[in-house]
N, C-alpha and C positions, 0 to 999 in steps of 0.2 A: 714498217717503213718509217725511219726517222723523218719528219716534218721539221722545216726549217724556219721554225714560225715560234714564238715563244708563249708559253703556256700561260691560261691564268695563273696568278700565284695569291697566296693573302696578303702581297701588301697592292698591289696595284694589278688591278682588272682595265685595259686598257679596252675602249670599243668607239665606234662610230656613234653618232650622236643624231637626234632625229629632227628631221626637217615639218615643224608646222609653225601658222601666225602666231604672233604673239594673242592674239585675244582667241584662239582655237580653246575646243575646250580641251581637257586634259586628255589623252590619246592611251588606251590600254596597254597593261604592261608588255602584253604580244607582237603590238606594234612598235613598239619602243625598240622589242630587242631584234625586229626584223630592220628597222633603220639603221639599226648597230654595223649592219653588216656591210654595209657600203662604204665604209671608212678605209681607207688607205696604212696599213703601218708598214713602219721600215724597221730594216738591223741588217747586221753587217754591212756595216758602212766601211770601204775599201778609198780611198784617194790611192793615185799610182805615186810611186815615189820621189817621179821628176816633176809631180803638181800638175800635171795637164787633165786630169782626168777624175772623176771619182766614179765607183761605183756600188751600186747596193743591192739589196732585195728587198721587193716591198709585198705584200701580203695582202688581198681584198677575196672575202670569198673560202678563206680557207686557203687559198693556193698564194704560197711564194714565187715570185719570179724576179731574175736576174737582169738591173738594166746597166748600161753604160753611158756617159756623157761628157762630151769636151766641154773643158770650161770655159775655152776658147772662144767655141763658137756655138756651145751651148746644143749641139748636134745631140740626138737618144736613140739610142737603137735597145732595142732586147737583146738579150743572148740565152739561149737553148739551144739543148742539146736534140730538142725536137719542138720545134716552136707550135707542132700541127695537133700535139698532146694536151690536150686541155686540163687534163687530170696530174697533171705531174706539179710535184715539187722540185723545186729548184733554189739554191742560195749559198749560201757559208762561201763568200769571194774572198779572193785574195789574189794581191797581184805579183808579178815576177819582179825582182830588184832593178830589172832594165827595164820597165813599165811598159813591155812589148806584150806583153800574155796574161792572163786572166785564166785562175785556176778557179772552179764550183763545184759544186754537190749538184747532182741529176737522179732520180728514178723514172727518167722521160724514157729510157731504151730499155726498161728494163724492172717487172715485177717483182725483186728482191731488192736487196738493199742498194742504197743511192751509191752511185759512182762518181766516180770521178773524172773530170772534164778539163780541157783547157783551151780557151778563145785566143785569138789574138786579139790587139788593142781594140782593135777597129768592133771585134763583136762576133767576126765571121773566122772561117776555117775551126769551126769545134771540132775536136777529137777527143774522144776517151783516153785515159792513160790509164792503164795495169786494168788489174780486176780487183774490186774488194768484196771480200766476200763476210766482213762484219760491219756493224755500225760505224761510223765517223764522225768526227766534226771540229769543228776549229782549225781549219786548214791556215798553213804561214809557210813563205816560199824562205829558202835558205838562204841568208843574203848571198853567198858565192852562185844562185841560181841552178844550183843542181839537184837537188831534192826539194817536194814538199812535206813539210811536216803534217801531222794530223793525231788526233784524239781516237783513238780504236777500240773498240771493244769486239773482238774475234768472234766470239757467240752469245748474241743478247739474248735473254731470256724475259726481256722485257724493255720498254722505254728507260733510259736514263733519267737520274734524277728524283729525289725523295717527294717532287711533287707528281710523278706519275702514279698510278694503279700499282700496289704491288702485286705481288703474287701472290697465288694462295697457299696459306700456311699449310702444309699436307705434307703427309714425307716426314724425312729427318729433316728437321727444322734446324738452319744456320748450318748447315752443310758447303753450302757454296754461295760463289759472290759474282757478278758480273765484275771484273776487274776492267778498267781503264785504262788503257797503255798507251806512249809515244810510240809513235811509229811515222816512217820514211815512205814515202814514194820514187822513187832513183827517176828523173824526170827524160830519160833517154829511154830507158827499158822499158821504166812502167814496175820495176819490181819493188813490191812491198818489205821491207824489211820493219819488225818488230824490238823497239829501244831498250823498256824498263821491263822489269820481271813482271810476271805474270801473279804474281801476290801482293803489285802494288797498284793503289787507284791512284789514277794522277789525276788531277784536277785544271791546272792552269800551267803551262808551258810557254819560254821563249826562247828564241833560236840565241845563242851568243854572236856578236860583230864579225869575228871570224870565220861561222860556219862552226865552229871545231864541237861544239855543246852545246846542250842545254841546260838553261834553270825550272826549275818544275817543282811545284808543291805536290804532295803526296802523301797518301797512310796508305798502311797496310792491313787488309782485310776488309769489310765490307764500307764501300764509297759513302754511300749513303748517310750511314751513322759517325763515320771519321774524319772529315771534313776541319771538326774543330781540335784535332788536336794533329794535324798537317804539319809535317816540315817541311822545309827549303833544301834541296838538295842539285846537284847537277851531274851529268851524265855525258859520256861522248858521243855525238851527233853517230858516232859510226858503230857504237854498242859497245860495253862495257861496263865497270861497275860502277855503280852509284857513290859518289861522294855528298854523304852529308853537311849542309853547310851551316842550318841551323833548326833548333829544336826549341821554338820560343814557347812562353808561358802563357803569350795570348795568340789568336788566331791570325792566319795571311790569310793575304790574298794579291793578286797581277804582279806577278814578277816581271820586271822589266830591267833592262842592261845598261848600264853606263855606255857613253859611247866608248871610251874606251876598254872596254872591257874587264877594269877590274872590280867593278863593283855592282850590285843589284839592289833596286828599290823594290820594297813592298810595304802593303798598305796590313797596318799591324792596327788590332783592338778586340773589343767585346765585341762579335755578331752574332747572331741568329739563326740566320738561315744563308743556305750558298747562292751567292747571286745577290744577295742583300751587302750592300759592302760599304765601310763606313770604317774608319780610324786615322791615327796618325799616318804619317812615312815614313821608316826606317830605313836606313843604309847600310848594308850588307858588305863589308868588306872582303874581300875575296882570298886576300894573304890571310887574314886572322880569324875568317871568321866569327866575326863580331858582328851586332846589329848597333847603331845608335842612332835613336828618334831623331829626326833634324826637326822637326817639327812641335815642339814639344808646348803644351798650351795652348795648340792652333784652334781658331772658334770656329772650324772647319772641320768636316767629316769627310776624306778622300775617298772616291769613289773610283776610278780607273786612273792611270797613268801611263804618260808615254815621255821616256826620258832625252831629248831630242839635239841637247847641244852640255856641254861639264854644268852651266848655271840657269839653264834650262829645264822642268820639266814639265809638260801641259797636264793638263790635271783638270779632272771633273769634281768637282767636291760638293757635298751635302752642303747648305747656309740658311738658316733661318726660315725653314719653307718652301727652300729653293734647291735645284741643283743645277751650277752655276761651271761654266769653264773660266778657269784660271792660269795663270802661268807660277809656278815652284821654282825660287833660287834653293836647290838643293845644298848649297855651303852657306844661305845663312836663312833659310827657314824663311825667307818672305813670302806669301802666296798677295797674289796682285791678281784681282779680279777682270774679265774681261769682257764677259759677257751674261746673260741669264737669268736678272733679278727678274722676280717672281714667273719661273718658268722652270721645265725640267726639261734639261738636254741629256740626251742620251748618243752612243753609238761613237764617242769620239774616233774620227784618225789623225794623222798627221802625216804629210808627204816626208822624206827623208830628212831635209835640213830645215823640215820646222815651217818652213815660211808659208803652206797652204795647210790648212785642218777644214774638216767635214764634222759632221755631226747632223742630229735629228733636235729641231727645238718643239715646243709645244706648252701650253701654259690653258687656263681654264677656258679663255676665250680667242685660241689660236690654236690650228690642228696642228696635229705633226707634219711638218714638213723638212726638208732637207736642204740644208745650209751649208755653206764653204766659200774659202776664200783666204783672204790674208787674217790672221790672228782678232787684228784690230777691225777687220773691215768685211766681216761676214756677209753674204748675199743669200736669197733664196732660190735655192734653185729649183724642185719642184713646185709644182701646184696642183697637184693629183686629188686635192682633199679641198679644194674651194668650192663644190658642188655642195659640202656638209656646213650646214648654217650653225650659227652660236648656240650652245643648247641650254646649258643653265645662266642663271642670270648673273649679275659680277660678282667677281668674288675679291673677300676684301680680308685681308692679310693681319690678324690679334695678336696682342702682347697683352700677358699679365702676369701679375703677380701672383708666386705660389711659393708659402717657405720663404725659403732665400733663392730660389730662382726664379729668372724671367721667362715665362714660356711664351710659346709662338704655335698658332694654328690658324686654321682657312677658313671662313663662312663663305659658303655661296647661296646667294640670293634664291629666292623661285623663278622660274624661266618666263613665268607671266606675274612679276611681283608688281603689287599697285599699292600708291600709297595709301596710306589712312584705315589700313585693315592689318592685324596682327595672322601671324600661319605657324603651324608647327612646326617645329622641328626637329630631327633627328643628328646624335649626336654618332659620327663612324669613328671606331678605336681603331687603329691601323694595327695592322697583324708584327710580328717579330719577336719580341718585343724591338730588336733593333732596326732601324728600318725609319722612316720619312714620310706621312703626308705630302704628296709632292701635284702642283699644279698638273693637271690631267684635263684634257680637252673633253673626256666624260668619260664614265666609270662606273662597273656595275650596281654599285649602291644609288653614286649622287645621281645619274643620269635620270632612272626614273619616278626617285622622288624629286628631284628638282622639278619634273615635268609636270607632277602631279600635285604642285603646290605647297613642298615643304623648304622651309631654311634646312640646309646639310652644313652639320659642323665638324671639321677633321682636327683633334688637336693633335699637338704633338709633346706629350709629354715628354718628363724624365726619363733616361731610356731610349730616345730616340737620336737619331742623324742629326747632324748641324747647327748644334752649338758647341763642340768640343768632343773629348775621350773623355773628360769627369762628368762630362753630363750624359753621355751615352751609357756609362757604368751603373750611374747614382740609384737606378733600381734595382742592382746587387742585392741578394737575399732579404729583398723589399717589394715582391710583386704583388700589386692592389693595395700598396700604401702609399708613399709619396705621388708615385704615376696617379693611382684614383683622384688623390686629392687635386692634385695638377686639372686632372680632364674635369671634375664639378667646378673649381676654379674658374675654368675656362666655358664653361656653361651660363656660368653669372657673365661673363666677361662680354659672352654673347649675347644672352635678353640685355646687356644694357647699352648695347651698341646696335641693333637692331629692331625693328616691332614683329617680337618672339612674343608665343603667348606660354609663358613659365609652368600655363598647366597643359599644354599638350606637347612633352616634350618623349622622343622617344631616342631610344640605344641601339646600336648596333654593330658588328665586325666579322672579320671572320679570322679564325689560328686566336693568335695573342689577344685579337677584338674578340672573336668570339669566347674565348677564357675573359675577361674584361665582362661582356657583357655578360657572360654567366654571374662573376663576378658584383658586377651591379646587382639583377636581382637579388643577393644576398646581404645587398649593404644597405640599400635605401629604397624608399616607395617614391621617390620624386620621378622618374622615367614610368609612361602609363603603357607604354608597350617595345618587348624587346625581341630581338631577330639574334641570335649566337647560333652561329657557322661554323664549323669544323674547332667547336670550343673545350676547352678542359675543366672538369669540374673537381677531380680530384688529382692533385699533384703526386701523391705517393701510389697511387693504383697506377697513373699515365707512367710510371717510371720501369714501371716492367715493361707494361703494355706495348710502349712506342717502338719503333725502329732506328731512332737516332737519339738514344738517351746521353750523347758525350755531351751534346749540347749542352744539357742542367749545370753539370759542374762547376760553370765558370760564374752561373747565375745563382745556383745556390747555394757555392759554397764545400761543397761536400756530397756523395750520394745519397740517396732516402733510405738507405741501412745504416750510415753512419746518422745521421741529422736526421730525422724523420720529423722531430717538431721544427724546421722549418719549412718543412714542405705543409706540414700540416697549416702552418700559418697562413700560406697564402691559399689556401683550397676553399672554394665557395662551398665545399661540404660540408664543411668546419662548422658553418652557416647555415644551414640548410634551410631549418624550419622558421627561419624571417622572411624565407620568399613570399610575394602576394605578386607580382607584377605578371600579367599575361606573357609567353613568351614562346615563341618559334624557334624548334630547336633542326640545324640544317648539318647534313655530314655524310662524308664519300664511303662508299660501304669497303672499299679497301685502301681508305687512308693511310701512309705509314707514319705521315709526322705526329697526324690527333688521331688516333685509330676512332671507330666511330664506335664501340664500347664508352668513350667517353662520354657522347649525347645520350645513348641507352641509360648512364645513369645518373644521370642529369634527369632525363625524361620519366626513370620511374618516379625518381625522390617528386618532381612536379604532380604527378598523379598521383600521389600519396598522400601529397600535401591538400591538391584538390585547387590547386593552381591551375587556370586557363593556361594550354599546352597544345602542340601539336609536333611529333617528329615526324620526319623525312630524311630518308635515308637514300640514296642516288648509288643505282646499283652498277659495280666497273669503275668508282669515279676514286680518284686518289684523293689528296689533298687540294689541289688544281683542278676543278669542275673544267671537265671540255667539252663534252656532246653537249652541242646546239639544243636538243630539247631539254636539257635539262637546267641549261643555264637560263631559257627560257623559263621554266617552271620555277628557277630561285626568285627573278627578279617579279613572278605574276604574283607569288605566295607574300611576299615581301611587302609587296606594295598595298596587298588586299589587308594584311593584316596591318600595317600601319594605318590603312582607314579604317579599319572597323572600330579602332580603339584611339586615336586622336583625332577622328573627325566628329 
């Protein structure tokens, strides 16, 4: 059963935060990660098209549920398919263009996969439409209101997405792919009809103005690993062949429609990982099939968009630390900031003509809560999450100098920081390499070392979201060069804006942090103890290994049969025999992005060398650790070991 709730990932582990006094003493890692759980999150976030209404799914417990709200009059009701089901998931909203009905995902009636639902405005008269009998998700009502669209996959053989559990390797290997397909729901009958070929993975899909199409990114052959080398193509809402529309050089992502109809924005650059999203905007012209940047030098990294009037578009974009809603003159490339310094907003919508947007804010010392209203004039509308107190202590916003760039990262305080005493601290590399440091109300890392009395410092080097597409590049066939130097940079940057004690300093990440932190062990003894999570120690061994090797290319340049000495360059094996630093090695025993072979030899070379070591290996876990005891067991090993060796 598809869950409607999004998964840890390695750049941001979202969770509740724990409630004790400030002068309590420090509270055990077990307890930390049980207060985690009281926390409120939201996604899919729906406002109705006429602005009267938003609605979402919010998530406590493991369990998603579907609510509704006038903005009116501020009225909430649930909506389920079986409100009496305590066990069921429920979410992926989406409303009809007459903002009379409310389509959802349910497995409240039903032991196989999540069906399909539709309320009316009000919340009441649920009824099922059709049967599905494969996975789903990303439901979008047709604008002429006769079909819902959705994301299919006919017979899963597993969770979607390279951050799930893969399968086990046995059999003829690479034989077969779960494919992804558009498909229809005819909103009278309930009859499913299936859009794109069955050999292609679609990724991101939107209805055209008319009803008559869609635009949909896509590869062909397996989802997972083809993500980054994705075209732009459209297709007739009523089946038919595929028109290519374009075949860029760097990666998309969120296709979205001109109002008029002849053209399509998407957010084009160097990414990482799917779901990580960061680059310019390109314009897609529809007669010529051309793309051209409107955006070009923007000190912004775009994150979703919704294009909502010709000089219009809303736009969530990466900035300095932050991710910030914007408004985009798409004819002349101005982005005008609206909202969100030092904060991360997620989930944006937009009512029809623009004039209501929703969204999810949250920032270090503000939960997520749920926001809308006018553009300029945002309100709160939940407060589901005021019962979770402040958990780490303020966090304050760095600039420094590295090279010729300016970089930008977070410190946050300890939760009971007092003056006139120094405390350690530990340094988090954020996973991707592309991807953001982004203000989080707490987090599987900071949360319980903030608790437990350390400064947490997130930089955000080269390579990262929100200063540009040159500086998201700039670590092109440069991994643990410029970026290293950036993050020690920013370590000084920290002891001298803080009372850091310079000799108990420790490292940590997980994906690209944990290759980083591998990393570190091999470059310097200044860090006295390190945690690498789902990390890579050899780039040219990872390159077979992995399940989505497209990714490399665009970062290094070439494959590891063609170029082998640049992959050699950036490998902490290269290195090996300079490690001394004590170091905790963590990884999913059926990871596909960093298969756990990569900690295996990492962890022998440590025992060879006679390096303080310890691997764990988390048996069923992909890349995206999800079972509760085990995320438990990451944050108690973590914490134990950063005291044994900097207290």
């Amino acid at each position: 059963m598809q869950r409607f709730v999004c998964a840890a990932t390695c750049c941001a582990l979202i969770f509740a935060t724990l409630p004790y006094p400030a002068q309590a003493a420090p509270p055990n890692a077990s307890a930390i990660y049980d207060a985690m759980q009281s926390v409120v999150a939201f996604d899919s976030v729906a406002v109705s098209p006429d602005g009267t209404r938003v609605a979402w799914q919010q998530t406590v417990h493991h369990h998603p549920t579907v609510w509704i709200e006038s903005l009116a009059t501020h009225a909430r009701v649930r909506v389920s398919a079986d409100v009496a089901n305590k066990d069921a998931d429920e979410g992926d909203v989406a409303w009809s263009p007459d903002s009379k009905r409310l389509a959802f995902l349910s497995n409240a009636r039903t032991k196989g996969p999540a069906q399909l639902f539709i309320a009316d405005a009000g919340g009441s008269r649920v009824a099922q439409l059709g049967t599905l009998t494969g996975a789903a998700q990303e439901l979008t009502w047709s604008p002429n209101g006769e079909h819902i669209g959705l994301l299919y996959i006919a017979r899963p053989h597993r969770k979607s997405g390279a951050l799930a559990a893969g399968a086990r390797d046995v059999g003829v290997i690479g034989s077969s792919y779960d494919e992804q397909q558009i498909a229809t729901v005819d909103v009278r009958s309930g009859a499913l009809r299936v859009i794109t070929p069955a050999t292609d993975y679609v990724y991101e899909y939107a209805w055209a103005p008319d009803s008559s199409r869609f635009a949909f990114t896509y590869a062909r052959g397996s989802g997972d690993d083809n993500w980054w080398i994705a075209k732009l193509a459209t297709v007739p809402s009523a089946g038919g062949p595929i028109g290519n529309v374009l075949s860029p050089s760097y990666q998309i992502n969120a296709p979205t429609w001109s109002p008029d109809g002849r053209s399509i924005a998407v957010i084009g650059g160097i990414m990482s990982d799917f779901g990580s999203v960061g680059g310019d905007v390109y314009r897609v012209d529809l007669a010529t099939n051309t793309a051209s940047d409107i955006t070009p030098g923007m000190e912004y990294s775009a994150s979703s968009l919704r294009w909502v009037a010709p000089s219009r578009i809303m736009m969530l974009a990466h900035h300095n630390g932050s991710r910030l809603f914007t408004s985009l003159d798409p004819k002349t490339g101005t982005v005008t900031p609206l909202a969100g310094n030092g904060e991360n907003l997620t989930g944006l919508s937009v009512s029809k003509n623009g004039d209501v947007v929703a969204m999810v804010r949250q920032s270090f010392t503000q939960p997520p809560e749920l926001w809308a209203g006018a553009p300029h004039a945002l309100a709160q509308i939940t407060n589901v999450n005021a019962h979770v107190p402040q958990f780490c202590g303020r966090a304050v916003s760095l600039t420094w100098k590295s090279d010729a760039y300016d970089v930008q990262g977070w410190l946050i305080y300890p939760h009971d920081y007092r003056a006139g005493r120094k405390y350690p601290m530990v340094t988090i590399v954020h996973g991707g390499p592309s991807a953001e440091s982004l203000p989080s109300y707490a987090s599987l890392f900071i949360s319980p070392l903030a608790a437990n009395g350390y400064f947490v410092f997130e930089p955000n080097p080269r390579g990262s979201f929100g200063r540009g597409e040159a500086f998201a590049a700039a670590n092109v066939k440069d991994f643990g060069g410029g970026d290293w130097r950036d993050d020690l940079a920013g370590v000084d940057a920290a002891i001298a804006a803080a009372p850091i004690d310079g000799n108990r300093l420790g490292l940590a990440g997980w994906s690209y942090g944990g290759y980083m932190a591998m990393w570190g062990e091999t470059q310097t003894a200044r860090f006295k103890a390190i945690v690498a999570g789902a990390g890579l120690v050899n780039w040219q061994s990872y390159y077979g290994q992995n399940k989505i090797d497209q990714w490399m290319i665009p970062f290094f340049g070439a494959s590891v049969y063609d170029d082998p000495a640049v992959y050699a360059k950036s490998s902490p094996i290269t290195y090996i025999k300079q490690s001394k630093t004590p170091v905790l090695v963590l990884a999913g025993e059926r990871d596909e992005e960093v298969p756990a072979a990569q900690s295996f030899e990492f962890a022998h070379a440590m025992q060879a060398l006679g390096v303080p070591s310890q691997l764990v290996v988390y048996a069923d876990e992909g890349h995206g650790v999800r079972q509760p005891g085990h995320v438990r067991d990451i944050i108690s090993r973590m914490v134990a070991w950063f005291d044994k060796y900097l207290h």
